[in-house]
VMD Tcl script that draws the C-alpha trace (Angstrom):
set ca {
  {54.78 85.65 90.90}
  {58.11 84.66 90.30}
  {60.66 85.75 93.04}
  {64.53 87.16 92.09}
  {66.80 85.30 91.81}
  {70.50 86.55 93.56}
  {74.26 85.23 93.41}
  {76.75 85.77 95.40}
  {80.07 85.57 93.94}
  {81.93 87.24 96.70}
  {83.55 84.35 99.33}
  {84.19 86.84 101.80}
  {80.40 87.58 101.83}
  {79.64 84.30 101.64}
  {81.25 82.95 104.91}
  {80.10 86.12 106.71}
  {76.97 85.56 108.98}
  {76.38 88.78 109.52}
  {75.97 89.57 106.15}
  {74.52 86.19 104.94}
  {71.75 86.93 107.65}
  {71.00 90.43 106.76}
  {70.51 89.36 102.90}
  {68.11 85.94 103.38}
  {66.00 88.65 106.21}
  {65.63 90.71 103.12}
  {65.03 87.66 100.23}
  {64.10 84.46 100.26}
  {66.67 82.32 100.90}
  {65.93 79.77 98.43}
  {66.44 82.23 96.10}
  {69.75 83.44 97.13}
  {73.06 81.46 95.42}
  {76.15 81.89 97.68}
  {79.73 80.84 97.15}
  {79.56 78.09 99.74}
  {82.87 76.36 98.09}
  {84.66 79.25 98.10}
  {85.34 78.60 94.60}
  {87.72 81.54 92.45}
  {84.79 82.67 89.90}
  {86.47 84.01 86.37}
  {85.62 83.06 82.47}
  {83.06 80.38 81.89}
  {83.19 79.46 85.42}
  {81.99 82.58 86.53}
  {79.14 82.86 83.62}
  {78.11 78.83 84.97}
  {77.45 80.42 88.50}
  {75.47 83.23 87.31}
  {73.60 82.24 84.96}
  {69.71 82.07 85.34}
  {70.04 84.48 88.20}
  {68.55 88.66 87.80}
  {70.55 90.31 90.54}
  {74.11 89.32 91.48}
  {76.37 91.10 94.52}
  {79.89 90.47 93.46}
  {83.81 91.66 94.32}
  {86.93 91.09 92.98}
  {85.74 89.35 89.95}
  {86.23 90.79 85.95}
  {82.88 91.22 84.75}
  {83.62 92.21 81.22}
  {81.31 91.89 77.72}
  {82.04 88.28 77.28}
  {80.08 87.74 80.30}
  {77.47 90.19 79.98}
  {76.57 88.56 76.55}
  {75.96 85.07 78.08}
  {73.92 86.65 80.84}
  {70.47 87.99 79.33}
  {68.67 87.54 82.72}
  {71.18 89.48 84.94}
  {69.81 93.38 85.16}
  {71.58 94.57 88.40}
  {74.90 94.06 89.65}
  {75.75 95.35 93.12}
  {79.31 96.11 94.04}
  {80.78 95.04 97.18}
  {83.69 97.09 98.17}
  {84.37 100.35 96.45}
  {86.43 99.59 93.25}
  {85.16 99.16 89.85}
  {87.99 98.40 87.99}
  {86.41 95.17 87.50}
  {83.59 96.29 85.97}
  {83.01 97.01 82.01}
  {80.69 99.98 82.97}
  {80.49 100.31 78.84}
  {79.07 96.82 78.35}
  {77.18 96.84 81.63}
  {75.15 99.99 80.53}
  {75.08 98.13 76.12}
  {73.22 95.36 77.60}
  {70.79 97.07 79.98}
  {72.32 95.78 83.23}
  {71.89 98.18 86.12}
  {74.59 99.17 88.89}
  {74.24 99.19 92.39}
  {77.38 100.81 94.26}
  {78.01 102.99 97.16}
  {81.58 104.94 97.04}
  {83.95 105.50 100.05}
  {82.65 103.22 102.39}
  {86.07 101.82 104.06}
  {87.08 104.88 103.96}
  {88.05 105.10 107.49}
  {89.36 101.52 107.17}
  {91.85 102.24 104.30}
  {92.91 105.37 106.00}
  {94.21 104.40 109.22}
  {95.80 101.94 107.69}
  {97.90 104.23 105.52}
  {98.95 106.23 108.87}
  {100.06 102.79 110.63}
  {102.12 102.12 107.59}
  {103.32 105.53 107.50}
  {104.32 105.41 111.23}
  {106.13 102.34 110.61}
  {108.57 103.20 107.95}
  {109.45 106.12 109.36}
  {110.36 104.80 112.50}
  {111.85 101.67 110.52}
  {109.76 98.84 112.27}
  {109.83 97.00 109.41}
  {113.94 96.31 109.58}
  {113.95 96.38 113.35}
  {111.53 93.41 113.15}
  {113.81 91.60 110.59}
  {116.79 92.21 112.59}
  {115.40 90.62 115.92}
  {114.14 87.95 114.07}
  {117.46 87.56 112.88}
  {119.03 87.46 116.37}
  {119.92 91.09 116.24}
  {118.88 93.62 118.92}
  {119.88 97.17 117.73}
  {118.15 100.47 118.54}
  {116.99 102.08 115.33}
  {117.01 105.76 114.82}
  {113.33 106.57 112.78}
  {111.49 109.95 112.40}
  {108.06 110.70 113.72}
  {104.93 111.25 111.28}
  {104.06 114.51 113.17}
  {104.88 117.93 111.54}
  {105.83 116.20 107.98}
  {104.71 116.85 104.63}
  {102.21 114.49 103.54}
  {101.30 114.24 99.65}
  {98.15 112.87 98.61}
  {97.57 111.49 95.40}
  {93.69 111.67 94.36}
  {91.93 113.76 97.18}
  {88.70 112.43 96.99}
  {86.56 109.96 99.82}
  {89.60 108.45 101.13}
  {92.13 111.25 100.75}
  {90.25 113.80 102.28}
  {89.14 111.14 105.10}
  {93.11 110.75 105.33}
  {93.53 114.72 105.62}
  {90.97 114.70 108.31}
  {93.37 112.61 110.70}
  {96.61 113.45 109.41}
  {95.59 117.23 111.37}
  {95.49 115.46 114.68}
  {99.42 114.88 113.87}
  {100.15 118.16 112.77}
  {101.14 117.52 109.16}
  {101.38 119.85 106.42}
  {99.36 118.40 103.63}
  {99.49 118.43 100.05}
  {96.99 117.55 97.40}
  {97.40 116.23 93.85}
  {93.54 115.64 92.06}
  {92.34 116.08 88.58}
  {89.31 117.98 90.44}
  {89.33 120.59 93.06}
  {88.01 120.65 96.81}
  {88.27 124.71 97.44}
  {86.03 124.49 100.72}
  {87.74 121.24 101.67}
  {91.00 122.86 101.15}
  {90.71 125.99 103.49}
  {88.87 124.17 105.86}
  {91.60 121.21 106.69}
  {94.58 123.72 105.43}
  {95.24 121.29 102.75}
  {97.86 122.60 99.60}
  {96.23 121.53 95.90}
  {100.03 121.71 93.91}
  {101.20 120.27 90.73}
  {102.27 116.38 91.11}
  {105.77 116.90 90.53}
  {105.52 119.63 93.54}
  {104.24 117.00 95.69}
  {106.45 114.94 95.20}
  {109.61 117.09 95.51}
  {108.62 118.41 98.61}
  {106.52 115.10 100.61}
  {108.07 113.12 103.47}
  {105.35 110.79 102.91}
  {103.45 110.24 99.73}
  {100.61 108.06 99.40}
  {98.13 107.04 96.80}
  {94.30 107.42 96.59}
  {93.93 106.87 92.53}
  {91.61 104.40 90.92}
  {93.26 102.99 88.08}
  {92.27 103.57 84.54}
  {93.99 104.79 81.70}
  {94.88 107.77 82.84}
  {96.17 106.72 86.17}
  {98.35 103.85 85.69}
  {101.97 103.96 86.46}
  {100.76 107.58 87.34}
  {103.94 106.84 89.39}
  {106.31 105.99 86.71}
  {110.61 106.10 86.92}
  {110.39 109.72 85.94}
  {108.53 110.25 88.04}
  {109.43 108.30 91.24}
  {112.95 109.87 91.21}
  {111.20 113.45 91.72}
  {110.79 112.19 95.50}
  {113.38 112.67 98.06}
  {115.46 109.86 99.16}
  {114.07 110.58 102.99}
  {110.65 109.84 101.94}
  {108.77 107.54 102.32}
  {105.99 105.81 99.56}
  {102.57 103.86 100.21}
  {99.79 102.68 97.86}
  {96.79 101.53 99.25}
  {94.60 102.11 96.78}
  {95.06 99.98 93.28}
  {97.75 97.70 91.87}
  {99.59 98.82 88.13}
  {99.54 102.54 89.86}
  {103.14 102.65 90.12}
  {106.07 101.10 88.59}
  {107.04 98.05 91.41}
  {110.50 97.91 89.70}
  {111.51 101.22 89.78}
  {110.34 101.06 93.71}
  {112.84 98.03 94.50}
  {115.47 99.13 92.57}
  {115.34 102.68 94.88}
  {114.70 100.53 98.02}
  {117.75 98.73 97.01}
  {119.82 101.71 95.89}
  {118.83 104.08 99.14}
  {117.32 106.62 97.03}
  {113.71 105.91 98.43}
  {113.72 105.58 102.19}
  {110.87 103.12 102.57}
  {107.63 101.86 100.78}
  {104.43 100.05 101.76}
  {102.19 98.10 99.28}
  {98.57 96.90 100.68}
  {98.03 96.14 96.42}
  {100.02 94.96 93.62}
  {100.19 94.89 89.53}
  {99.76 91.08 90.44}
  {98.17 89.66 93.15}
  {99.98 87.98 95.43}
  {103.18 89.52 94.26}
  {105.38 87.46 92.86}
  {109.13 89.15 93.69}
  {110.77 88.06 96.78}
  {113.47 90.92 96.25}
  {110.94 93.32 96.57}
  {108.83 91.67 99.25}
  {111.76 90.99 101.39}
  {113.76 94.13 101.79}
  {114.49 95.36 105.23}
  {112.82 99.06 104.10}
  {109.49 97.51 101.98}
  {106.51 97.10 103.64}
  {103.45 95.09 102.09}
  {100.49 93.85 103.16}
  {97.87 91.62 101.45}
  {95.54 94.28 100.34}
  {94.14 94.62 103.60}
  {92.99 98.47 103.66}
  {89.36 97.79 103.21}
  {89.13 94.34 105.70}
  {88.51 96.12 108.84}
  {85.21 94.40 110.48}
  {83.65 97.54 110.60}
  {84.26 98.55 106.75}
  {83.57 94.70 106.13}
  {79.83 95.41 107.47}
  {79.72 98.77 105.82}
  {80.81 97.27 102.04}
  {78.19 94.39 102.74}
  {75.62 96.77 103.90}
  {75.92 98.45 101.02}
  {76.28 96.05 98.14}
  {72.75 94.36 99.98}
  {71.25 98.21 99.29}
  {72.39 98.17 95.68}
  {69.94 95.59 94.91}
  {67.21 97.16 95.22}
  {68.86 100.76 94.57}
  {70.72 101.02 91.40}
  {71.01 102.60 88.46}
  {72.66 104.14 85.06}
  {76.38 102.52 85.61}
  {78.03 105.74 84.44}
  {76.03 107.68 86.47}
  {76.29 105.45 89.56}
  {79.89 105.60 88.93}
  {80.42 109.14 88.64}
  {78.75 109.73 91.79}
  {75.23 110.80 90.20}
  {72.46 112.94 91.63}
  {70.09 110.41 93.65}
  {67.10 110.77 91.57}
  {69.34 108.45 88.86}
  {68.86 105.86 91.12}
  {66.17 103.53 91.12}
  {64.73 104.66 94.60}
}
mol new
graphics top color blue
foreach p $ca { graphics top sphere $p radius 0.5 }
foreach p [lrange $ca 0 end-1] q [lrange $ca 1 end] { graphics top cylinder $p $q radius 0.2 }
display resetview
């Protein structure tokens, strides 16, 4: 009997013993392709590497119909981390390739990280730092996150993980989602209002969106200047969300008090005015690289390969007997 053959496209994976040990106790290893150069996959390249293999765990790389086409042995693809942006779920389920994927699991990850950025433009570490790197030593006058408004944008694994710990600090919490969480809601307190409510009345507003068509530059110029110039903005979730020029140009102008980026439209960013104001804050899409969500993603793109299913239906958090289990 012939065994299955898996790729790896994922470096991260790749390098990770952990993970690399917990996949060959599960499959053979001679049947297991990793990215041991640590090689960029995309195009032709990426169709080279996976070619001749049935099952492939992969990240950050576009899987679109191009590559499906020139891939008639590949029949499950297993997502590791939680967006599928990157993913042509439409050709995936045309040519009979299955999905493996497991939502929310960095949740905790992504979330503390939006309350240390939080934390830190309020209390304006980011131009303190600057300043004694500078030579400067000057106390700065911040506010603290406790007992401010909070606006979430999308309310759904990381949001409401995020309205779990934002309680601790006593926050009021609003909630922007295209679906609604009424149990959720009265249990945590949490405010479902209109988006340009939220962000009228948010001290801190923070993103938790995929991006499609409907989301992107959910956060547009109209819709940025809605927020008050005290607030503060993060987006940890997806690049091309909101409109990066309208944020510097506010940054610049005083009109937005501070933002944080973990993700950009381009990655890395390529605008030093943005990147280097006193009041921005990014980071290189970090949210999810916690060692503990690291294991979880891994975990779970090794349990996609042998559970999967309908990519639609994977996608939009189908019933478990979709899945191939």
């Amino acid at each position: 009997m012939n065994n299955t053959r898996i790729a790896v496209t994922s470096r991260s994976f790749s390098k990770h013993p952990v993970l690399r040990a917990e996949l060959e106790a599960r499959y053979p290893a001679a049947d297991i392709t990793f990215n041991d150069r640590g090689q960029s996959l995309a195009g032709s390249d990426l169709i080279d590497y996976l070619q001749g293999h049935e099952k492939a765990i992969t990240a950050l790389e576009i899987l679109n119909a191009k590559v499906f086409s020139a891939l008639p042995k590949l029949k499950v693809v297993s997502k590791y981390g939680v967006g599928l942006d990157m993913l042509d779920l439409d050709a995936m389920k045309a040519h009979g390739v299955q999905l493996g994927w497991k939502g929310g699991v960095n949740r905790r990850s992504v979330s503390e990280l939006v309350i240390a950025s939080a934390i830190s433009l309020l209390r304006r570490v980011p131009a303190a730092h600057l300043e004694i790197l500078d030579g400067g030593w000057r106390q700065h006058k911040g506010a603290e996150l406790s007992g401010r408004t909070v606006g979430i944008i999308g309310c759904g694994r990381v949001g409401k993980d995020l309205a779990v710990l934002l309680k601790a600090f006593g926050c009021r919490i609003l909630a922007n989602d295209i679906s609604h969480y009424p149990d959720f809601y009265a249990e945590y307190d949490v405010r479902p209002v209109t988006l340009g409510a939220l962000l009228g009345d948010s001290d801190v507003v923070t993103l938790h969106t995929p991006l499609d068509a409907s989301t992107r530059n959910i956060l547009s110029a109209e819709r940025l200047a809605l927020m008050r110039p005290s607030a503060v903005l993060i987006n940890a979730a997806r690049g091309g969300l909101v409109d990066e020029t309208a944020v510097k140009m506010m940054l610049k102008d005083r009109q937005l008090a501070g933002a944080a980026f973990d993700v950009f439209e381009m990655e890395p960013p390529q605008d030093p005015d943005l990147l280097n104001l006193p009041n921005f804050l990014p980071t290189p899409h970090i949210g999810g690289s916690s060692e503990e969500a690291i294991l979880a993603m891994g975990r779970a793109a090794i349990d996609g390969l042998q559970y999967y299913g309908d990519p639609k239906m994977v996608a939009g958090a189908a019933a478990p007997d979709c899945l191939n289990i």
